[in-house]
RODO-2510 file (C-alpha; in nm, 4 decimals, decimal comma):
residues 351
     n   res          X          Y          Z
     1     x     7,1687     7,0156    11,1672
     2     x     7,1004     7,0699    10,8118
     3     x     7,4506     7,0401    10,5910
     4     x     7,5467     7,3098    10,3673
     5     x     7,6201     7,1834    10,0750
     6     x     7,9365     7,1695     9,8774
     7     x     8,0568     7,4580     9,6520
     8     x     8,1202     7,3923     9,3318
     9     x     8,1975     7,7317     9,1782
    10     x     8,5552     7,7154     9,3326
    11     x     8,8532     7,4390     9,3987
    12     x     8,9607     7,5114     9,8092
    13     x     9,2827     7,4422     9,9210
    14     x     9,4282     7,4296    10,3050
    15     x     9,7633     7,3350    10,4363
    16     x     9,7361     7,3316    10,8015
    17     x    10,1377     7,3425    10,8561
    18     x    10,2224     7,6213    10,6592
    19     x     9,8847     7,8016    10,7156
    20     x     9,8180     7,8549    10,3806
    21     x     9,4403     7,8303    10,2524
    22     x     9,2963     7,9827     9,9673
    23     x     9,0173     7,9277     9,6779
    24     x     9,0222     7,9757     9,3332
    25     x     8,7347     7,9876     9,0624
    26     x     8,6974     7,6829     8,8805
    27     x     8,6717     7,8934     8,5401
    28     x     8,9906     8,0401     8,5946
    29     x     9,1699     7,7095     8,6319
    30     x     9,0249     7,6413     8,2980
    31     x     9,1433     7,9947     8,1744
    32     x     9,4859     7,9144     8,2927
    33     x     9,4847     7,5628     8,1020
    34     x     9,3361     7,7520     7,7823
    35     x     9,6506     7,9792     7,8111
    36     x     9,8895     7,7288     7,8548
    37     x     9,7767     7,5058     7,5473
    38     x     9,7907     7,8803     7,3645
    39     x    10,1462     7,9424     7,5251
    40     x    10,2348     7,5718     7,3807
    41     x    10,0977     7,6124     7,0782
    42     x    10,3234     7,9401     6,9884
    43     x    10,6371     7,7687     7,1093
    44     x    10,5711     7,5213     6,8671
    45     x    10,5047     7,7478     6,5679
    46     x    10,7940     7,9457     6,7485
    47     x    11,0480     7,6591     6,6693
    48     x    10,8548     7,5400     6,3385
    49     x    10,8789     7,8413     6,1282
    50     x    11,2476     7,9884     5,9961
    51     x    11,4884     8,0365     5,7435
    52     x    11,4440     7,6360     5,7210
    53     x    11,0677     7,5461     5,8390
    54     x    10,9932     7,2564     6,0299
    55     x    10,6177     7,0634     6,0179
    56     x    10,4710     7,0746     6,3913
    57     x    10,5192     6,7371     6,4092
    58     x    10,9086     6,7412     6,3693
    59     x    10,9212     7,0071     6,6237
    60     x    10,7683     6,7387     6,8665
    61     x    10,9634     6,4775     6,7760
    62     x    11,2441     6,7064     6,9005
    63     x    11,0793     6,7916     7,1920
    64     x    11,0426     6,3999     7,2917
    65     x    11,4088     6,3599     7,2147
    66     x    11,3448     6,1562     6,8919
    67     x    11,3994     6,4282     6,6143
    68     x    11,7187     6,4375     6,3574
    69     x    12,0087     6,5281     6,4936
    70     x    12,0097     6,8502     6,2225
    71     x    11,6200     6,9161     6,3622
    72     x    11,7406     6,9089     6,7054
    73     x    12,0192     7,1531     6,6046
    74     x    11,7658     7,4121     6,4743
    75     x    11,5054     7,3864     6,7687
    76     x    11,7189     7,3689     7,0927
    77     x    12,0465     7,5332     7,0151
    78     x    11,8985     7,7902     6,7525
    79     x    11,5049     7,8844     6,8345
    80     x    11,4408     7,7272     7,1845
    81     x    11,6530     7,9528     7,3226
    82     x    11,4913     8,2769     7,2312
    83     x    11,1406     8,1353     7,3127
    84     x    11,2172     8,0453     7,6409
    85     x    11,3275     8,4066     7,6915
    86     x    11,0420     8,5327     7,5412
    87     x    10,8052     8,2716     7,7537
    88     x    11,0133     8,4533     8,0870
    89     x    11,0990     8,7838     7,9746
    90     x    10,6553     8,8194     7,9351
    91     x    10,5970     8,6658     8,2390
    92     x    10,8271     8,8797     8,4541
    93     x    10,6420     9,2063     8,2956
    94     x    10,2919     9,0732     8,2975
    95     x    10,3527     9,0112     8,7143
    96     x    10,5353     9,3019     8,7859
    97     x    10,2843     9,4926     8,5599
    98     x     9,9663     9,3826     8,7314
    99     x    10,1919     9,4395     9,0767
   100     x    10,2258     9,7698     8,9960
   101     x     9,9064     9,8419     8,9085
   102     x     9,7512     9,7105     9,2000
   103     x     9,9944     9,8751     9,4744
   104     x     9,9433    10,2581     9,2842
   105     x     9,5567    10,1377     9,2499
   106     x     9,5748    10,3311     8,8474
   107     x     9,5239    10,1316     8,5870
   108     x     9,8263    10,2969     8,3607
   109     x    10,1382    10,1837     8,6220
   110     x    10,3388    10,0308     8,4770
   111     x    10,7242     9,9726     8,5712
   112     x    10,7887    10,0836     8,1979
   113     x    10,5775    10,4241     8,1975
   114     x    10,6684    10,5047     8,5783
   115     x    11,0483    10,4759     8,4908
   116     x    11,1851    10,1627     8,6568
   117     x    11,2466    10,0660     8,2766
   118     x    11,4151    10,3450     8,1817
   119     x    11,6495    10,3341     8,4730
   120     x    11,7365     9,9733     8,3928
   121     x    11,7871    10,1065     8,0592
   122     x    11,9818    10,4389     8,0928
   123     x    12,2145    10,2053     8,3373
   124     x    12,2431     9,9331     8,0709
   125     x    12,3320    10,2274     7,7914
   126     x    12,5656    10,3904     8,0450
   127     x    12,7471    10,0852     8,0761
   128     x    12,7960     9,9837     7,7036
   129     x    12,9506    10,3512     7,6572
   130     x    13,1494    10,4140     7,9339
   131     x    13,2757    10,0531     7,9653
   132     x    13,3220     9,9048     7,6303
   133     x    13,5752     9,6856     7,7029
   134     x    13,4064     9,4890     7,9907
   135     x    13,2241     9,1443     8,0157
   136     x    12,8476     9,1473     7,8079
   137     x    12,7381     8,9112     8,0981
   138     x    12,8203     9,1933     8,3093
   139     x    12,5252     9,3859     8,1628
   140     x    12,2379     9,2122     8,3629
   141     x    12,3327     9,3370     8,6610
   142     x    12,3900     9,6864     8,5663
   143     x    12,0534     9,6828     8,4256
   144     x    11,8963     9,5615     8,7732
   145     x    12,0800     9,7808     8,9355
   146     x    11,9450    10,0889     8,7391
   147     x    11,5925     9,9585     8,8080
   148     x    11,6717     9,9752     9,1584
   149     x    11,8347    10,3033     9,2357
   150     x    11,5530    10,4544     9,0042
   151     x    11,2747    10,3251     9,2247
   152     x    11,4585    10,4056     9,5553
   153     x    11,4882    10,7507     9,4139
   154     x    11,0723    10,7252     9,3042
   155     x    11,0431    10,5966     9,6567
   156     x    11,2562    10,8697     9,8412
   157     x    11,1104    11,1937     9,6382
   158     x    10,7689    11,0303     9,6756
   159     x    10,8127    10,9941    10,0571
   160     x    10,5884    11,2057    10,2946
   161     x    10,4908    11,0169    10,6213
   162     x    10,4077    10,7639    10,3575
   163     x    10,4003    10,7182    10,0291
   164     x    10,0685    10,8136     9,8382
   165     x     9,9770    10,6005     9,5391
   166     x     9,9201    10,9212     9,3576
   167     x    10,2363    11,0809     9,4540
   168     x    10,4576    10,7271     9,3501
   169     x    10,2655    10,7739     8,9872
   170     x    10,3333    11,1396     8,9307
   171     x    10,7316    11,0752     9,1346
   172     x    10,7639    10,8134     8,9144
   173     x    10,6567    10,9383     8,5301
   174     x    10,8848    11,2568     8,6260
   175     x    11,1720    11,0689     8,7222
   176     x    11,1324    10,8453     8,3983
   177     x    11,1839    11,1272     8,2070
   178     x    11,4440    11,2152     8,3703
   179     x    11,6031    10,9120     8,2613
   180     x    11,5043    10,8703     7,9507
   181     x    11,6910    11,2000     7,8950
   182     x    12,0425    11,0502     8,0583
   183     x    12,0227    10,7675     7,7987
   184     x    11,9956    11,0166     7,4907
   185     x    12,2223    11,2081     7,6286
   186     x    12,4463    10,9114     7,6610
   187     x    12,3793    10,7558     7,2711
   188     x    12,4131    11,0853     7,1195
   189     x    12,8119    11,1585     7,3012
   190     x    12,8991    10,8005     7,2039
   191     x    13,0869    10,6634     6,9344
   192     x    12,9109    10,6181     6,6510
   193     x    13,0047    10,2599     6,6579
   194     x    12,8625    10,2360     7,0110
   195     x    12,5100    10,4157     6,8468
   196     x    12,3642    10,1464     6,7248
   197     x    12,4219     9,8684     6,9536
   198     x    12,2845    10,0602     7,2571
   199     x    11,9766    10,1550     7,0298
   200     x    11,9594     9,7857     6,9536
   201     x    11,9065     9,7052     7,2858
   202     x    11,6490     9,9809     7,3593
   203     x    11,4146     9,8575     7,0848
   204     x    11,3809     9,5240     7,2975
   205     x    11,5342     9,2338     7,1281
   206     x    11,5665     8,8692     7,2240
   207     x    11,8037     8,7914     6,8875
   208     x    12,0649     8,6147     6,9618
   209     x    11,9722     8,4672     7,3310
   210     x    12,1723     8,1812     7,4913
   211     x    12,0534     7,9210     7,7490
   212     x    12,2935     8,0689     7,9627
   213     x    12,1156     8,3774     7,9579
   214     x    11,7616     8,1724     7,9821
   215     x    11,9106     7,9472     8,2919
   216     x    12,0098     8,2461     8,4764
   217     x    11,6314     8,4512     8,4315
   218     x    11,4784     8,0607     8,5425
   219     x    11,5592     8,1016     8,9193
   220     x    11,5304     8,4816     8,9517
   221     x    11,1867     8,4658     8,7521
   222     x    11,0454     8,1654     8,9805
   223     x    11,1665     8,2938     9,3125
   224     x    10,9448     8,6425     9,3205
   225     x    10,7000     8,5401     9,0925
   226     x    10,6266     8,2926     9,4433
   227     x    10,6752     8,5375     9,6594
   228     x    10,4552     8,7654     9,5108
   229     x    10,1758     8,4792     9,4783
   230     x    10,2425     8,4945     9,8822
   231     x    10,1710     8,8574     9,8967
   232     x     9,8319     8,8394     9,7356
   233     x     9,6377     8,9041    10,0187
   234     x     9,8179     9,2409    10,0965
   235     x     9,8070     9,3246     9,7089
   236     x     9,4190     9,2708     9,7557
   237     x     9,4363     9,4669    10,0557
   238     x     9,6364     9,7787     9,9018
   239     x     9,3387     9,7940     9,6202
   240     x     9,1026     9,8961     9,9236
   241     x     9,2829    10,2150     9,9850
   242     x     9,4929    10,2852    10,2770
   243     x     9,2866    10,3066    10,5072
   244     x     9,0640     9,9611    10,4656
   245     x     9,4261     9,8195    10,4254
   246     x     9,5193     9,9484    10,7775
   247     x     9,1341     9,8133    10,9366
   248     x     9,1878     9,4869    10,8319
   249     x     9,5546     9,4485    10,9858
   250     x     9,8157     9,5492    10,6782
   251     x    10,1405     9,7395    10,7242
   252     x    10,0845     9,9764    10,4534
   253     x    10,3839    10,1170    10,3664
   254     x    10,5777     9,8938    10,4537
   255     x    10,3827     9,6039    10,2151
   256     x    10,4243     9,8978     9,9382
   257     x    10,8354     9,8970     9,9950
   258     x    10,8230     9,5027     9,9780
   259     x    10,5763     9,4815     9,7063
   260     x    10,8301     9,7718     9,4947
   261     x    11,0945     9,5075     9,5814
   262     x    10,9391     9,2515     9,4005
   263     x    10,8718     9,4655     9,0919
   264     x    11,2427     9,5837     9,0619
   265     x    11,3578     9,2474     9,0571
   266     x    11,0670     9,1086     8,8198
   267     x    11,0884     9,3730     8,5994
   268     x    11,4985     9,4726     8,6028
   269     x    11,5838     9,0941     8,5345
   270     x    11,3352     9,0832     8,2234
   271     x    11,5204     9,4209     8,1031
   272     x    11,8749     9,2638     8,1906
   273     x    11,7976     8,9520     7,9131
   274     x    11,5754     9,1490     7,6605
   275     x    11,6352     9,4877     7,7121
   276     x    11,3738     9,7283     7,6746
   277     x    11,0503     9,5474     7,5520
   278     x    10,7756     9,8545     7,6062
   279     x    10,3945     9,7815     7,6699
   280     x    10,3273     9,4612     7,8045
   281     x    10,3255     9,5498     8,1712
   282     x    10,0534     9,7565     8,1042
   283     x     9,8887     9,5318     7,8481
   284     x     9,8803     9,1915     7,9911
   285     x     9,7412     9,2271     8,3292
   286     x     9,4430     9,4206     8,1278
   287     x     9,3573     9,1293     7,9482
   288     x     9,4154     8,9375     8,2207
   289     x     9,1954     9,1110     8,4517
   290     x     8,9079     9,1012     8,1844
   291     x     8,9811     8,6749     8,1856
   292     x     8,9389     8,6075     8,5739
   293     x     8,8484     8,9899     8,7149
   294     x     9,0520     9,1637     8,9728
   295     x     9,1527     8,9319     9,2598
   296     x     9,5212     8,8555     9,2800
   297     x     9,5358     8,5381     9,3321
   298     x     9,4013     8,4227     8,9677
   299     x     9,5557     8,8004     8,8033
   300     x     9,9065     8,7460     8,8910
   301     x     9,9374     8,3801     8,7518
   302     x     9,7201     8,4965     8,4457
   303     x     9,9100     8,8172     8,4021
   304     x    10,2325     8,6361     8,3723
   305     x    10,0848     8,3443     8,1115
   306     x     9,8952     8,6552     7,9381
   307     x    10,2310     8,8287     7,9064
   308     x    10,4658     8,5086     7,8131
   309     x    10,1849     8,4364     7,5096
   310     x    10,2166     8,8387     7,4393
   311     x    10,5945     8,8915     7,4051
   312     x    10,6057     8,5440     7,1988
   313     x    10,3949     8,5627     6,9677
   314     x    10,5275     8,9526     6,8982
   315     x    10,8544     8,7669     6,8617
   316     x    10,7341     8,5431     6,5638
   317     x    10,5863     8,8334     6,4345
   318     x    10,9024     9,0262     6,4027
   319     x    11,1242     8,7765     6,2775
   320     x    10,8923     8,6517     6,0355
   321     x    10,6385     8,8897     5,8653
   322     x    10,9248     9,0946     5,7738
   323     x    11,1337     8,8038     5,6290
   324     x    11,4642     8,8386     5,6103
   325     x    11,4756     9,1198     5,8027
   326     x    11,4850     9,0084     6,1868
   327     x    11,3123     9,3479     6,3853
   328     x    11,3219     9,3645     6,7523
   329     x    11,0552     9,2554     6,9522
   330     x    10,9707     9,6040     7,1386
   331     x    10,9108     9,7182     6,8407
   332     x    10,5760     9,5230     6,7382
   333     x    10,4719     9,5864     7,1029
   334     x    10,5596     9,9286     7,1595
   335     x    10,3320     9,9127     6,7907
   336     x     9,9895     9,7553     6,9934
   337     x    10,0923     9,8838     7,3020
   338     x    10,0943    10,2756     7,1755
   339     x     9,7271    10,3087     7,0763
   340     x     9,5981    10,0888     7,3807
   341     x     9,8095    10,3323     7,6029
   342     x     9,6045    10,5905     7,4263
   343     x     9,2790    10,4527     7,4587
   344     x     9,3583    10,3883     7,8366
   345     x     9,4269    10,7670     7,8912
   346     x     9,0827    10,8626     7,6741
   347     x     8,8933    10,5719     7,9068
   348     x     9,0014    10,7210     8,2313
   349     x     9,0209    11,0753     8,1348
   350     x     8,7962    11,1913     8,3995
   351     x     8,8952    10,9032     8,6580
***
């Protein structure tokens, strides 16, 4: 018998006790490595540049535990901090994004634009006004659960022996508005005092961010991020339409409520630290998909390095090319995001 020879184009993997196999492109491993050097890179100029700059090579010595005890001030209690968040407030969109656009098969889904966002955020506004006086670290999980009443309420209107992708996408952009109006109506009956702090918070900011805040995003991030690695085979499956889905053996809807699941948490706990950073759900698993094309088992890891390098490097950029004024993050990415939105809507006009 004649032996096939070895592939080279892809890196297999089998584990015979947890029956879990899989291949992966040998490219995109190198795409994921050229991200993460990318990713490193910006959380070095990340803690290097400030009111008081730092040379790259300070920054290291820091990160090796042999810096200054006033350099390791600055980078870990000051500006680590906020680049962690950034590194896994980007990450948690750029999954949930490319989640999201995969289970409604439409390449504008995104949590923010079918209004899981602005549930997390119209919960997160209603609870600065109407309870002033209560615990900040409280605010997290009034933001998640915004996110998820809004998409059981997408899920429940959307509901008709099934739920249609088409039907979740129109549900959802309706209910979003819907929300969006609650949290105006919410800022503009507040004290005025009250005004600016909740708009603070809508912008998308990640001033200010402990490692309290970073330590509890860690677990919450890495815990669906690998359960949605093990649902890549349904996400793959949902692309087909329905029907394929069903031939080869997937629970349809009930993969969709799971795979929803999974995006509430990704995307409500991202909210929760960083409020309402706009755009890079939809962004990041476009570039993404153009890196390593459409399979989900190189997207999702991609998406969520594509979106950590995103929301970072828009975080330099706000804090530092408008020196001394410190802007909010959603702000430079609602600023790309906007026109890419628009030439997504021009592209698929006739889709």
């Amino acid at each position: 018998m004649k032996k096939i020879p070895a592939d080279h184009t892809f890196y297999t993997f089998r584990n015979k006790k947890l029956g879990l196999s899989g291949q992966i492109r040998r490219k995109n491993v190198w795409i994921m490595f050229s991200l993460l050097f990318l990713l490193f890179a910006l959380l070095v100029a990340s803690a290097s540049i400030g009111a008081v700059s730092l040379e790259p090579f300070r920054v290291l010595k820091v990160f090796f535990g042999a810096g200054t005890a006033k350099d390791t001030l600055i980078v870990n209690q000051l500006r680590m901090p906020r680049a962690a968040a950034s590194i896994l407030i980007g990450a948690a969109l750029g999954v949930s994004g490319a989640m999201m656009q995969g289970m409604g098969r439409n390449p504008l889904a995104s949590p923010d634009i079918l209004g899981i966002t602005s549930g997390a955020s119209a919960a997160a506004v209603g609870f600065l006004v109407l309870f002033e006086s209560a615990s900040i670290h409280l605010l997290p999980f009034a933001s998640f659960g915004g996110a998820l009443l809004t998409a059981a309420l997408i899920y429940a209107a959307a509901w008709k022996r099934g739920v249609g992708p088409l039907t979740f996408v129109l549900v959802g952009v309706g209910i979003g508005f819907v929300m969006s109006a609650l949290t105006t109506l919410l800022i503009v009956t507040s004290p005025m005092y009250l005004t600016s702090k909740a708009l603070n918070w809508l912008a998308g900011s990640v001033y200010g961010t402990t490692w309290a805040q970073v330590g509890a995003l860690t677990p919450w991030f890495l815990i669906f991020f690998v359960l949605a690695l093990l649902f890549t085979r349904r996400l793959n499956a949902q692309q087909m339409g329905d029907d394929a889905a069903q031939s080869v053996g997937s629970a349809v809807q009930k993969d969709r409520l799971l795979l929803l699941l999974i995006i509430v948490a990704l995307a409500g706990s991202a909210v929760a630290v960083g409020g309402a950073i706009g755009f890079v759900a939809l962004i990041a698993p476009h570039i993404a998909r153009r890196l390593v094309g459409p399979s989900f088992g190189s997207l999702l890891p991609v998406s969520a390095l594509t979106g950590a390098a995103v929301v970072t490097a828009s975080d330099l950029a706000a804090r530092t090319a408008f020196s001394p004024l410190d802007l909010p993050v959603g702000l430079i990415t609602s600023a790309v995001g906007a026109p890419f939105f628009i030439y997504l809507l021009y592209k698929n006009r006739n889709s």
